[in-house]
N, C-alpha and C positions, 0 to 999 in steps of 0.2 A: 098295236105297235107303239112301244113307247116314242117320246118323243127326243132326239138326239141331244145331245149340249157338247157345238162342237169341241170348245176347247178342250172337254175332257177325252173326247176322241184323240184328238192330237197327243193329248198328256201322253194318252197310254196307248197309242199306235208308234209314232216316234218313239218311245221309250223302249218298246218291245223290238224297235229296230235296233235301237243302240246295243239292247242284251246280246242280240244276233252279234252284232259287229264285235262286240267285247269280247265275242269268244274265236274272231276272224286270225289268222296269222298275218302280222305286218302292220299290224293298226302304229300308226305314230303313237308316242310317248304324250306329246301334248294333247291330242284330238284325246285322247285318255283321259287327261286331266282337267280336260273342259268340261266333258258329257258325264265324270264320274261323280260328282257330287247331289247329284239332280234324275241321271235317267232310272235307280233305282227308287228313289226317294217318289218320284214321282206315282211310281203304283199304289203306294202304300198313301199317301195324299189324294189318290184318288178315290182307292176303294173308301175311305173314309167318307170321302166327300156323298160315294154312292151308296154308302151301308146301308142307312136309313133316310126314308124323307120325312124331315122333322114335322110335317104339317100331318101327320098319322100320327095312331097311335103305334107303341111299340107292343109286340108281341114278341117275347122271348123265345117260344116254342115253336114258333113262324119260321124265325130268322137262323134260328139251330138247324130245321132242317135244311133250310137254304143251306147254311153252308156244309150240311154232309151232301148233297146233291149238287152243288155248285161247286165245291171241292175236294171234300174228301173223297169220294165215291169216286169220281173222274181221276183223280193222285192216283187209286189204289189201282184202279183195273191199269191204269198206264203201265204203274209201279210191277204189278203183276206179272203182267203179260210180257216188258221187256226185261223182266228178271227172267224169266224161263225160256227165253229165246237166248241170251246172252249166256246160260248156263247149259243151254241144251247145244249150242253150237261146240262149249268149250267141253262138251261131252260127261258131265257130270253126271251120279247119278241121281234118280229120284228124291233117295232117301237126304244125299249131301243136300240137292236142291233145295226142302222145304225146309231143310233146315238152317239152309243160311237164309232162306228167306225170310223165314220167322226172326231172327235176329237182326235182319233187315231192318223190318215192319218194326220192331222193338226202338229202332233208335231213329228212325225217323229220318235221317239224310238223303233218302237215293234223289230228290230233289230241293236243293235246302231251301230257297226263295217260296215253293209252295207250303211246303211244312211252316216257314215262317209266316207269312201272308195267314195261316189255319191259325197256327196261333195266336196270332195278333188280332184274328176278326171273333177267336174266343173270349180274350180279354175284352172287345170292345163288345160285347154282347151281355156280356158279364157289366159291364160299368154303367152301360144302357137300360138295363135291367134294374139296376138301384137308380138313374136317374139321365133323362133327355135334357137338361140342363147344360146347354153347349158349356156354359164357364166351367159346370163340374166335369164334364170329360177332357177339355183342356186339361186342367189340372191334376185330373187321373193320369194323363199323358205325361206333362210332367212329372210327376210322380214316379212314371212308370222309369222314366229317362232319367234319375235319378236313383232309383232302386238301381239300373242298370250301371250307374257311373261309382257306384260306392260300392258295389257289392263286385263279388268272386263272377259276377252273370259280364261283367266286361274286358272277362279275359280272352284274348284270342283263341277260337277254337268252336265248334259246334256243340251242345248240349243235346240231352235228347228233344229232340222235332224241333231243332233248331229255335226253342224258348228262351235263349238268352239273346239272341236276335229280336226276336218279335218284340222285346224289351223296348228295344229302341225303334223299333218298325214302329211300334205303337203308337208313339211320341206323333208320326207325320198323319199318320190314322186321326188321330185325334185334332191335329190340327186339321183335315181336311174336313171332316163333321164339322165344327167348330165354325170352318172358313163358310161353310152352306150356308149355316144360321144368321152370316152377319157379310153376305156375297154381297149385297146392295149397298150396305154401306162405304166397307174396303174397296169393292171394286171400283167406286169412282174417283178413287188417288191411284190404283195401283195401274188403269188402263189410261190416266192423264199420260199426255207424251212425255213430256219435261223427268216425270220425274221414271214412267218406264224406260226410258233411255238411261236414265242415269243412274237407275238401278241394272241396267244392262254394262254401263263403262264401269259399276262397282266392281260387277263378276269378274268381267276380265281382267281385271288390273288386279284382284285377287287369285284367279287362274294363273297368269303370268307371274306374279310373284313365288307361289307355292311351287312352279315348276321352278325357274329359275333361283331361287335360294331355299326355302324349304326343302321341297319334294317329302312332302308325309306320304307318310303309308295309309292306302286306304284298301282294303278288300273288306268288303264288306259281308259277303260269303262264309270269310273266316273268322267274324265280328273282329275286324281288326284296323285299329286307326289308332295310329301315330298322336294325334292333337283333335280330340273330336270335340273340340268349342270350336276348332277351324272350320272344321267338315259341317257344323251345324250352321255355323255363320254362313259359309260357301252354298251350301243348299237351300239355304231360307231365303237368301238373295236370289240362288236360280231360280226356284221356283216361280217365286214372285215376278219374277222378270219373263219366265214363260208361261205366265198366266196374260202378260200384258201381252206378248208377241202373238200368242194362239189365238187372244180374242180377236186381233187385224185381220186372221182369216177365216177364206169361207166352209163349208161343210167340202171336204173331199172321198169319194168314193174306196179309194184306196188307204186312206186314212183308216176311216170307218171301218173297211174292212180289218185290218191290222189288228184295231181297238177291239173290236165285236169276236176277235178269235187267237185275241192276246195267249190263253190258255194254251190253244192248242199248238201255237208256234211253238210255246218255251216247250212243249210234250216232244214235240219233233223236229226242231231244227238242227239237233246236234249230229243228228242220224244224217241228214242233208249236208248239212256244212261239212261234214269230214269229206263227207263225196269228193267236195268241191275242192277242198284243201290238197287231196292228195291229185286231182285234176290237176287246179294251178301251180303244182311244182314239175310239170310238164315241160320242155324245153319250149317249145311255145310262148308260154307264158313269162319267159324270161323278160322279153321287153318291157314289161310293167313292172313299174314301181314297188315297191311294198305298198303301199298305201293304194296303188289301184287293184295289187292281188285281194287287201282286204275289203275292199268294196266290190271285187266280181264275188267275192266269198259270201257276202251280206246278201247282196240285193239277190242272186243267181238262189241262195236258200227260202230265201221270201218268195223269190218263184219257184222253185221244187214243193215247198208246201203246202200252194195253192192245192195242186190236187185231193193230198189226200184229208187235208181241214172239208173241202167240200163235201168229199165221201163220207168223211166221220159224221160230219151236221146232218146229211140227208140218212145215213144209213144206222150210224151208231151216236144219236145225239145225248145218250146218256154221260159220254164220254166228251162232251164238249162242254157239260156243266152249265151250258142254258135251261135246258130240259126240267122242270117240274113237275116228272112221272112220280116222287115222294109225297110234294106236297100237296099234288092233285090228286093222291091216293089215302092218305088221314085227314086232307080236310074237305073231301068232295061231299059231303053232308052241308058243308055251306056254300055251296053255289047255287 
């Protein structure tokens, strides 16, 4: 059993909450513009941070299959299987089926945040592979956020498998490697009080500003931002700010759980939440707010998919992307 590192639980449990709530009806406009600069960013800082541990070596061939068994393989059967049930409902036939599936598969969107995450942990396997040198893959990242700021790759819209995205996913990837190599140093200004408070009164006074006279545009989904030196400044400040907040607390079970099955939320909560959406427009549900319909929407989908995450881990864990049936199958000659 490895061993946990809570903060990063927190990163990407909380995070994977927010994705839920982002897609709730009724979410306030502000609670938006608080959690949008940071809960995405936050994945992509993470898996960086957990790509590689730099006190190993790197193996190129290792880490490739990891991520076709981590996630490609788990994208496709999802990708698959709710292709053919959404097309077999709406009565099509075989032939249309495989063939819009195939053009599907081609462009890479049926989930763009996975297909981007795929690509971005191509790239950083690719830059690993020329060198573990935190400075150099910093500045592969930059690089990369620069190819993306000058080039036709930062126009609003998806590319195929969402790689004009990963562009800039890359950037926080690389800073999260980066942040591993030099955690003991940073971390003893970034978790001092004085100055994690005052990198927390920076955000908001920035959040409060951008809502109240900016208001940029941020979807990032559709690689789309209004002012993205804002959005970079806004998320480099959250981050850091909830890297100070997360390490005050303790290891939480349900956290953990969250973080440990991040995957299979984003695979099925939209199938959940709509449940729920078309629940809470129930006459019942009138007395609640907007903002409490979208928190019975969140939390109420987080408990709808407790069941079937457990069944997938015990029954079909190929499909949860923990599973190492690949790499335990080419390289079981060395154990």
């Amino acid at each position: 059993m490895e061993r946990r590192i809570s903060w990063i639980d927190y990163m990407k449990g909380i995070a994977i909450f927010l994705v839920v709530l982002s897609h709730s009806e009724g979410l306030p406009k502000l609670v938006e513009y608080f959690f949008r600069p940071f809960f995405l960013t936050s994945f992509f800082l993470a898996s960086g941070y957990l790509f590689h541990n730099p006190s190993k070596p790197f193996d190129v061939g290792k880490k490739s299959i990891r991520i076709i068994e981590g996630i490609l393989i788990p994208y496709l059967i999802y990708w698959i299987i709710s292709f053919f049930i959404n097309k077999l409902i709406n009565g099509d036939s075989f032939n249309i089926i495989i063939q819009e599936l195939m053009q599907s598969l081609l462009k890479g969107q049926k989930l763009w945040f996975i297909s981007c995450l795929l690509c971005s942990e191509i790239i950083m396997c690719a830059n690993l592979f020329i060198s573990k040198n935190p400075i150099y893959i910093l500045i592969s990242g930059i690089a990369a956020f620069l190819i993306w700021t000058f080039t036709s790759l930062s126009q609003p819209g998806e590319l195929i498998w969402c790689v004009n995205i990963a562009f800039l996913a890359y950037l926080y990837m690389s800073l999260g490697y980066s942040f591993r190599n030099y955690e003991k140093l940073i971390s003893q200004y970034i978790i001092n009080n004085k100055i994690g408070i005052t990198l927390l009164f920076i955000y908001l006074v920035l959040i409060c500003i951008d809502y109240l006279h900016f208001n940029y545009t941020v979807i990032f989904a559709l690689n789309h931002f209004s002012n993205i030196g804002f959005f970079i400044l806004c998320s480099l400040i959250g981050l850091a700010t909830l890297y100070y907040l997360y390490n005050k607390f303790k290891t939480n079970k349900i956290i953990t759980f969250l973080s440990l099955n991040s995957l299979l939320i984003y695979f099925f909560h939209n199938q959940m939440l709509n449940i729920l959406k078309y629940i809470s427009k129930l006459s019942i549900f009138n007395i609640l707010p907007d903002y409490g319909r979208s928190l019975f929407q969140a939390i109420g989908t987080i408990l709808l998919v407790y069941i079937p995450i457990i069944i997938t881990n015990k029954y079909i864990p190929i499909l949860s992307g923990k599973s190492k049936w690949l790499s335990n199958i080419l390289y079981k000659h060395e154990k």
